[in-house]
ZANU-325854 format. One record per residue: residue number from 1; x negated, y negated, z of N, C-alpha, C in turn. Coordinates in nm, 3 decimals. Layout:
ZANU-325854
PT  nr     n.u     n.v     n.w    ca.u    ca.v    ca.w     c.u     c.v     c.w
PT NUM       X       Y       Z       X       Y       Z       X       Y       Z
...
***
This chain:
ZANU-325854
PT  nr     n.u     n.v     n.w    ca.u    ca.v    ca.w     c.u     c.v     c.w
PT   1  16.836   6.237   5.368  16.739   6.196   5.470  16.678   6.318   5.537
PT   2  16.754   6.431   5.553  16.691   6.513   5.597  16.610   6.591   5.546
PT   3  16.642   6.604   5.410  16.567   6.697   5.309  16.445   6.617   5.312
PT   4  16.436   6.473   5.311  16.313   6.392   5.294  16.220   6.437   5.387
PT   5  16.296   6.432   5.529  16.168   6.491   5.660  16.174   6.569   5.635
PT   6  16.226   6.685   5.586  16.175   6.854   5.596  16.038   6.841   5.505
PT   7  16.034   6.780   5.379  15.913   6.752   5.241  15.790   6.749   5.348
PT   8  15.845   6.606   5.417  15.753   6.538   5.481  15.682   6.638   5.571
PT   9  15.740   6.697   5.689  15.705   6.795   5.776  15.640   6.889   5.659
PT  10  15.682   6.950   5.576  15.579   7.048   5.483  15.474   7.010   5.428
PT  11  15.502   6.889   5.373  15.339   6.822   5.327  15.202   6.824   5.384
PT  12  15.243   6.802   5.539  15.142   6.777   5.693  15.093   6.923   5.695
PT  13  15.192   7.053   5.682  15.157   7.155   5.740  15.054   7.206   5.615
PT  14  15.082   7.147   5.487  15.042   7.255   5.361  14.879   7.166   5.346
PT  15  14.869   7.067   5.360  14.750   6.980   5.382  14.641   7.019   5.550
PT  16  14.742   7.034   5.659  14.661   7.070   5.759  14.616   7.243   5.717
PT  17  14.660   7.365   5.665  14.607   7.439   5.601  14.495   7.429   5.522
PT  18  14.513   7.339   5.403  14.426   7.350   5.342  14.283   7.273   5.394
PT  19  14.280   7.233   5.463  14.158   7.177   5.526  14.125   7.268   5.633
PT  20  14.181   7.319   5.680  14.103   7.490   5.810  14.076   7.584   5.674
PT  21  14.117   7.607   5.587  14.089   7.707   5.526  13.989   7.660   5.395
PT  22  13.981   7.553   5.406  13.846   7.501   5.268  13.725   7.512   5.380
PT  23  13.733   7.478   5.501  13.602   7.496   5.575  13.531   7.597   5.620
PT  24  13.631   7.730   5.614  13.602   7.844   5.644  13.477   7.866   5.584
PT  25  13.489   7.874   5.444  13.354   7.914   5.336  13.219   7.841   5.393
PT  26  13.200   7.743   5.427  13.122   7.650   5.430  13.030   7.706   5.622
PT  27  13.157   7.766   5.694  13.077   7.764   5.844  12.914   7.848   5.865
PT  28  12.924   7.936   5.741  12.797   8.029   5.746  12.668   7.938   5.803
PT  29  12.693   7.847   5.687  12.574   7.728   5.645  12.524   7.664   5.827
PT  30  12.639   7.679   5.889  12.625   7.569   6.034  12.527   7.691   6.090
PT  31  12.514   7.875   6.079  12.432   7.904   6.168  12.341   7.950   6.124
PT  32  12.297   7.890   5.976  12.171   7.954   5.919  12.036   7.954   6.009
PT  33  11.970   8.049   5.977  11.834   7.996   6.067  11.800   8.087   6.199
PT  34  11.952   8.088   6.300  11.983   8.135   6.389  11.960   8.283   6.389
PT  35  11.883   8.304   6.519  11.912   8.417   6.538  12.072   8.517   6.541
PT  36  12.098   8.619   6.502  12.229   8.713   6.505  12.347   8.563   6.487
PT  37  12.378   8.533   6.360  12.444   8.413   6.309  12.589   8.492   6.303
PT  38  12.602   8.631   6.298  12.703   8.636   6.304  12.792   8.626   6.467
PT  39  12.746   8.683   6.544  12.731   8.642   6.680  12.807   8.505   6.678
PT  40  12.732   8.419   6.661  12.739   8.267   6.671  12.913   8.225   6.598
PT  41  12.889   8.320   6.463  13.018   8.306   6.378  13.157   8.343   6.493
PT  42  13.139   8.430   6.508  13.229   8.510   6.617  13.287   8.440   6.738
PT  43  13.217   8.383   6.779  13.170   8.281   6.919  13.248   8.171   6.864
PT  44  13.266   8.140   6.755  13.344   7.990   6.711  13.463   7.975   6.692
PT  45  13.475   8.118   6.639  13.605   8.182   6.598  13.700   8.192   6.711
PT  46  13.640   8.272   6.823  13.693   8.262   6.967  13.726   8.188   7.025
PT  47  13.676   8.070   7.000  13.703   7.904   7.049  13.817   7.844   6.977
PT  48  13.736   7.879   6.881  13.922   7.828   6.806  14.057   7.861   6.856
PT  49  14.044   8.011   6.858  14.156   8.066   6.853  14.228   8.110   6.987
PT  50  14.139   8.103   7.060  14.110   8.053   7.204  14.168   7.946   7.303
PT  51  14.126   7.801   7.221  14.182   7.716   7.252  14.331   7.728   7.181
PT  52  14.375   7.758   7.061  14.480   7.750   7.028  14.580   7.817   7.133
PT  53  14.562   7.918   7.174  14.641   7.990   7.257  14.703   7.939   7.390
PT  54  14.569   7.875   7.412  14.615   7.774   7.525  14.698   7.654   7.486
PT  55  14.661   7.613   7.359  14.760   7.487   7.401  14.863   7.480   7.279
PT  56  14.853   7.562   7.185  15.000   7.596   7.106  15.133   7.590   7.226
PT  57  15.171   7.646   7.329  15.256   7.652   7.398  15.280   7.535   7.483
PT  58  15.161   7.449   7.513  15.165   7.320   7.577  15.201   7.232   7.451
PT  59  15.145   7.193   7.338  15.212   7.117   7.241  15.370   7.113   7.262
PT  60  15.356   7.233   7.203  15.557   7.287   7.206  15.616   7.229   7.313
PT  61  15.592   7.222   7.456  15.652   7.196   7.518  15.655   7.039   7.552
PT  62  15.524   6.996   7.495  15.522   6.860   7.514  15.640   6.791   7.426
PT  63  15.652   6.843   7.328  15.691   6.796   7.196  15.873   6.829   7.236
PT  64  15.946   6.879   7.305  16.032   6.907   7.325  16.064   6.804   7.463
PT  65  15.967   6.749   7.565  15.989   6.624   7.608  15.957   6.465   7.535
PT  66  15.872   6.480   7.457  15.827   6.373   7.414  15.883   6.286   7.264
PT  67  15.888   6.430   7.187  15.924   6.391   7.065  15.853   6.476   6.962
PT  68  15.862   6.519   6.855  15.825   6.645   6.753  15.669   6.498   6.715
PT  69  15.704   6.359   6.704  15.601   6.318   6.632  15.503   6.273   6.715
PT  70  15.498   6.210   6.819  15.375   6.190   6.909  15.252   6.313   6.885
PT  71  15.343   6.427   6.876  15.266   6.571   6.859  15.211   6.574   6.749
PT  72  15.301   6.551   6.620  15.223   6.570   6.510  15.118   6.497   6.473
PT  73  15.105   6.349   6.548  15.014   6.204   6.545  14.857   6.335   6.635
PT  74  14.895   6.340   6.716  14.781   6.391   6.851  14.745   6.520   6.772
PT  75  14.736   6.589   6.706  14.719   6.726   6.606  14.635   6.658   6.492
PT  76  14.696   6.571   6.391  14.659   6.530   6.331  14.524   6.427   6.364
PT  77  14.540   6.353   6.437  14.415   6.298   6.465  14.295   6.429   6.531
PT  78  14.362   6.473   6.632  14.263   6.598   6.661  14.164   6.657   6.553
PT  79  14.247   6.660   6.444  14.180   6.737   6.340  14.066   6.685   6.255
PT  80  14.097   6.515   6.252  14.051   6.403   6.202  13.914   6.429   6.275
PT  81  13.910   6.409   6.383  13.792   6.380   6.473  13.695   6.508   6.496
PT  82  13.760   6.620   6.476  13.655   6.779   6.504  13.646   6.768   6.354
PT  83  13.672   6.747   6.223  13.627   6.743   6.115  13.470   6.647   6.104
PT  84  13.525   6.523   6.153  13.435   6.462   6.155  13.299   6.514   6.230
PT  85  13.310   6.615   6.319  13.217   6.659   6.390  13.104   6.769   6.319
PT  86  13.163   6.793   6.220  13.081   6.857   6.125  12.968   6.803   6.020
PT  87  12.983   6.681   6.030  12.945   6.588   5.934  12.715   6.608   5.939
PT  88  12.688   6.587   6.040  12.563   6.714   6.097  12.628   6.843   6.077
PT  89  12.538   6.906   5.963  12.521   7.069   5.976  12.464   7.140   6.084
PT  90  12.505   7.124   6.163  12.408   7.209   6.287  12.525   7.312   6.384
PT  91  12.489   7.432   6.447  12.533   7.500   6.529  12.619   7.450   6.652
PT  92  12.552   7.340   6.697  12.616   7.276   6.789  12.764   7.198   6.734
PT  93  12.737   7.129   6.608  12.861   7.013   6.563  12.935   7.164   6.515
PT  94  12.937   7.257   6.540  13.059   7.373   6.465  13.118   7.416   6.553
PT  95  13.023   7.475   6.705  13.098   7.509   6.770  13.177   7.390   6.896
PT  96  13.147   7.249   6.849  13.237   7.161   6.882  13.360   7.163   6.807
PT  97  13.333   7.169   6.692  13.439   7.155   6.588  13.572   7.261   6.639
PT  98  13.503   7.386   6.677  13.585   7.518   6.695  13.679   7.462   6.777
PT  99  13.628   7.395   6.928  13.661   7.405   7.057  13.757   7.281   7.008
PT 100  13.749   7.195   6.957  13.857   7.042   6.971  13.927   7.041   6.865
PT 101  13.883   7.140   6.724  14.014   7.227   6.667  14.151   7.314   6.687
PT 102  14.079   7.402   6.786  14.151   7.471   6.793  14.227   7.429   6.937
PT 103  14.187   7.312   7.015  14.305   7.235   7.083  14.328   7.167   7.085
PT 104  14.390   7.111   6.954  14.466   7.001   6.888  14.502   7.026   6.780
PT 105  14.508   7.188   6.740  14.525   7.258   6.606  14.652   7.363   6.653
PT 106  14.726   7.336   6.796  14.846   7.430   6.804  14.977   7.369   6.721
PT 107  14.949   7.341   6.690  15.116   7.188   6.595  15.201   7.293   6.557
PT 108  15.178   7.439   6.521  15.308   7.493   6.419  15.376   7.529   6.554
PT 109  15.368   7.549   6.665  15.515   7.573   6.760  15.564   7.461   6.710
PT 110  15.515   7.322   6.716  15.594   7.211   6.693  15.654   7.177   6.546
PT 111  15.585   7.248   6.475  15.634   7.247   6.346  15.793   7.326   6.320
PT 112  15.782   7.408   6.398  15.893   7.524   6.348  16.010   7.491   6.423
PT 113  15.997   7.376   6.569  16.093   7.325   6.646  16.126   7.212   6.570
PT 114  16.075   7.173   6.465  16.094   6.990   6.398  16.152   7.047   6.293
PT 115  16.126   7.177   6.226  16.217   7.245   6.133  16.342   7.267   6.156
PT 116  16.365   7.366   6.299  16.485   7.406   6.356  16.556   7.268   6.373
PT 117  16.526   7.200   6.419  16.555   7.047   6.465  16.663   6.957   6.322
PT 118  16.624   6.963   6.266  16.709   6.934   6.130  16.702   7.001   6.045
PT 119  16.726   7.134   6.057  16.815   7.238   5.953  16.935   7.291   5.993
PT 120  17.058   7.272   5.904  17.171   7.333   5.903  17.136   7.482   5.965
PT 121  17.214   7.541   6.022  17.189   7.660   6.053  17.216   7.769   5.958
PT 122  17.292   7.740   5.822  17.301   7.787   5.777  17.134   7.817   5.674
PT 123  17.079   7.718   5.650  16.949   7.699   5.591  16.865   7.760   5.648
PT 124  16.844   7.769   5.828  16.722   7.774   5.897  16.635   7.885   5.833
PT 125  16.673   8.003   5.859  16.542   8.095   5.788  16.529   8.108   5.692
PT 126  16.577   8.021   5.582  16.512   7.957   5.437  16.401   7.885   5.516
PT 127  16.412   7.793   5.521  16.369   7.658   5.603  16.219   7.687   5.667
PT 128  16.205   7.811   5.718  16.148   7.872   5.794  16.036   7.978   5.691
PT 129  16.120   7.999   5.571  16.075   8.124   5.512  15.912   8.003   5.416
PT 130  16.020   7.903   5.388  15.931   7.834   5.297  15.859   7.768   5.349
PT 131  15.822   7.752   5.534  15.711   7.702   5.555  15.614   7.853   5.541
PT 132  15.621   7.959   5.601  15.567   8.061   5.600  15.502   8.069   5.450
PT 133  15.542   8.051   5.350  15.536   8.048   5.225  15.406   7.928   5.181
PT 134  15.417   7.807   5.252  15.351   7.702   5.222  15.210   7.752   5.314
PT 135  15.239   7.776   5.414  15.111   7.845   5.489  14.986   7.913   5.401
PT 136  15.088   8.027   5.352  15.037   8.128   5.253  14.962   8.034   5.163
PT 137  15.055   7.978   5.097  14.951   7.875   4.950  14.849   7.828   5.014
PT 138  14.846   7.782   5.068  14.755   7.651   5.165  14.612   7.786   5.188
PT 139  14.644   7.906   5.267  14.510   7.963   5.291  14.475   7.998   5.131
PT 140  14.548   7.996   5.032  14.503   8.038   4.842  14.416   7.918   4.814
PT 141  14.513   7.803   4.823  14.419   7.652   4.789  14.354   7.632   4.807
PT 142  14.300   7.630   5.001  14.200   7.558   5.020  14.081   7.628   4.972
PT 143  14.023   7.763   4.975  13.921   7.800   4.982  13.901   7.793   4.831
PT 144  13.967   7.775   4.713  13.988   7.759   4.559  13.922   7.627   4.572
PT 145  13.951   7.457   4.620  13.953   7.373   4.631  13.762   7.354   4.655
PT 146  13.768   7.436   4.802  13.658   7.421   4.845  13.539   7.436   4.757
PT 147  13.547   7.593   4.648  13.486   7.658   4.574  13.449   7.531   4.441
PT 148  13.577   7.498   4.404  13.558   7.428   4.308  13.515   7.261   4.279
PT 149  13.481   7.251   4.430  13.456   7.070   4.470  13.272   7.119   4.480
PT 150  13.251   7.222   4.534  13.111   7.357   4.532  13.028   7.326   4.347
PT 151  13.139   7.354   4.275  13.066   7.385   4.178  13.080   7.301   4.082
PT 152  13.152   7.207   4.110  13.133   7.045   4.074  12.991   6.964   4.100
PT 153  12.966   6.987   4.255  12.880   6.938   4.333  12.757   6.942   4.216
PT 154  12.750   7.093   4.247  12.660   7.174   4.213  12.616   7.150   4.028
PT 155  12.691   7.136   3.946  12.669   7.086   3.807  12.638   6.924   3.803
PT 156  12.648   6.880   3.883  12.633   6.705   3.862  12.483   6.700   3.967
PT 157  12.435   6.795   4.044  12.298   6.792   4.047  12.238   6.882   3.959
PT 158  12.260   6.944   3.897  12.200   6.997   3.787  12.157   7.164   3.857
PT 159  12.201   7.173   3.982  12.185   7.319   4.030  12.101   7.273   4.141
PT 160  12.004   7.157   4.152  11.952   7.101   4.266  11.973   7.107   4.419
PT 161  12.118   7.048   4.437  12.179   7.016   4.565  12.121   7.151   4.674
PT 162  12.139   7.145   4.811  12.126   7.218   4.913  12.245   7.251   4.973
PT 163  12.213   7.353   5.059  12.327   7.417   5.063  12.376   7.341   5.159
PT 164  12.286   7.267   5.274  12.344   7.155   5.334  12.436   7.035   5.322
PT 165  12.332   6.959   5.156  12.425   6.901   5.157  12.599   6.931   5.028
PT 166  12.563   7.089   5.024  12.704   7.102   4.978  12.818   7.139   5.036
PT 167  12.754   7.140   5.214  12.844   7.152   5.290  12.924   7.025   5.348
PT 168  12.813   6.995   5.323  12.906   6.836   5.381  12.995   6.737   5.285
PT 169  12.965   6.758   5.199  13.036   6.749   5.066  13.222   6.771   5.064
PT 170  13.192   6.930   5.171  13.315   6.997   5.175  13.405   6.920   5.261
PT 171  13.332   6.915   5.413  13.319   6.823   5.492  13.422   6.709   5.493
PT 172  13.339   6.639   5.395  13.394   6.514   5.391  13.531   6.492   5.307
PT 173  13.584   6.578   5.226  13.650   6.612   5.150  13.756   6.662   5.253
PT 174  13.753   6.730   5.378  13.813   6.749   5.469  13.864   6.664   5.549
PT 175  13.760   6.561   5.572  13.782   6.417   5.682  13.873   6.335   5.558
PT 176  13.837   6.332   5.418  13.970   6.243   5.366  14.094   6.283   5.412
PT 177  14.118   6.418   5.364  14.287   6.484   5.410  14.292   6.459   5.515
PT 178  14.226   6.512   5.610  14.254   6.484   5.753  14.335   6.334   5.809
PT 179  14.255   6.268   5.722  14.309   6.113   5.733  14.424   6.135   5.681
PT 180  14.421   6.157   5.589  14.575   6.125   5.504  14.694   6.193   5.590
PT 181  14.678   6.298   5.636  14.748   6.331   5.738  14.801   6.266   5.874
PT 182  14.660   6.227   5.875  14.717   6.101   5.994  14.838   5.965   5.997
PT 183  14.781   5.968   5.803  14.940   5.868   5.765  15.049   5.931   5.746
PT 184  15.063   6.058   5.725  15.164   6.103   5.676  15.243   6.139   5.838
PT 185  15.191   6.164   5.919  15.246   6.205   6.068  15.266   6.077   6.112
PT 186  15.190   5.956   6.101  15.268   5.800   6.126  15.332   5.767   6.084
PT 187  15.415   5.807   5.990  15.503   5.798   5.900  15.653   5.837   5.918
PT 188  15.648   5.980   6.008  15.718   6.068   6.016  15.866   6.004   6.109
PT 189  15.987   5.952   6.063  16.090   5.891   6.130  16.079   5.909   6.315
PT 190  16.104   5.814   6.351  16.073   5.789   6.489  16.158   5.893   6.619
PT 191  16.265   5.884   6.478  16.420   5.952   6.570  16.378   6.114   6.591
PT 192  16.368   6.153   6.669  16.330   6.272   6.721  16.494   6.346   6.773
PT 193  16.502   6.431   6.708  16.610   6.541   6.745  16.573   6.661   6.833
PT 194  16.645   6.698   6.939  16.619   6.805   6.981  16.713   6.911   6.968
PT 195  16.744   7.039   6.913  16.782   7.165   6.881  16.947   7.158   6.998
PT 196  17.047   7.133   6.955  17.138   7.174   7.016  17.087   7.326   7.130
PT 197  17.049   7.391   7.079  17.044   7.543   7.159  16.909   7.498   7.232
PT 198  16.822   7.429   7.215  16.748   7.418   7.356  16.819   7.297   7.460
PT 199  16.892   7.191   7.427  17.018   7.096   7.505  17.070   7.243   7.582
PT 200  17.130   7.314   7.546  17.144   7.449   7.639  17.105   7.510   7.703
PT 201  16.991   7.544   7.700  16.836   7.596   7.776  16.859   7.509   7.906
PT 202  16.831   7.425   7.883  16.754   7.295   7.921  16.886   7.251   8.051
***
């Protein structure tokens, strides 16, 4: 049973990867046009990572009163819904995307406490090593994924398509996983463990 939630918990994390990192390729497209687009690029990036900062540490802590899965449900949908915000190519739906990504995109404190949470201690920095590991694949995949759903697109219009709509293409290909994630975190056993050594803290 436990090995089952650890799968489970890795599945969410190696899927929520690969959907931040298949969209990467695609953000250029949101500031074409724009004056100093890299500017703009920069500016989104900041938001992201921005908001993450802020609320990576609030997740965690929520998730240590509440339960590891309420968190992973509220992340996962987060992601669902700023994906969807891309769906218009425009400057504005990206740097929404950035801002309600990247706060509802802090989940790995909570990930690595839902790890600690049911691993033997003897396992843990295995446990630990091979999410780090799944991370890694996930930034290889997605942008492979992205490339190659690109040049799929792109041969079944005959070289036609725009770059618009091969962004949204990507897009939407993002809002499926996203979903699927959403089942896979509703999914996730109800029973919430908390870490003997934070029962100590605490």
């Amino acid at each position: 049973m436990r090995n089952r939630r650890l799968y489970h918990i890795y599945a969410i994390i190696f899927i929520d990867v690969v959907v931040g990192s298949a969209i990467g390729p695609i953000l250029p497209e949101f500031v074409k046009g724009y004056t100093n687009p890299q500017l703009w690029l920069a500016l989104g990036t900041g938001l992201f990572l921005g908001m993450q900062l802020f609320s990576a540490p609030l997740l965690g802590k929520l998730s240590d009163g509440y339960g590891r899965r309420p968190i992973f449900i509220v992340s996962s949908i987060g992601t669902f819904l700023a994906d969807c915000l891309l769906l218009p190519v425009r400057l504005g739906t990206q740097l929404a995307n950035r801002f309600s990504d990247g706060l509802t995109n802090g989940m790995y404190a909570t990930v690595r406490s839902a790890i600690t949470d049911i691993s033997p201690k003897e396992d843990l920095f295995k446990n630990l090593g091979i999410e780090g590991a799944i991370l890694s694949l996930g930034f290889v995949i997605g942008p492979a994924v992205s490339g190659l759903l690109l040049t799929i697109v792109d041969a079944a219009n005959n070289g036609v398509a725009s770059n618009a709509e091969q962004a949204r293409v990507v897009v939407i290909m993002a809002v499926i996983l996203s979903s699927v994630n959403i089942l896979l975190s509703w999914t996730l056993p109800k029973r919430t463990q908390i870490h003997p050594a934070y029962r100590r803290r605490s």
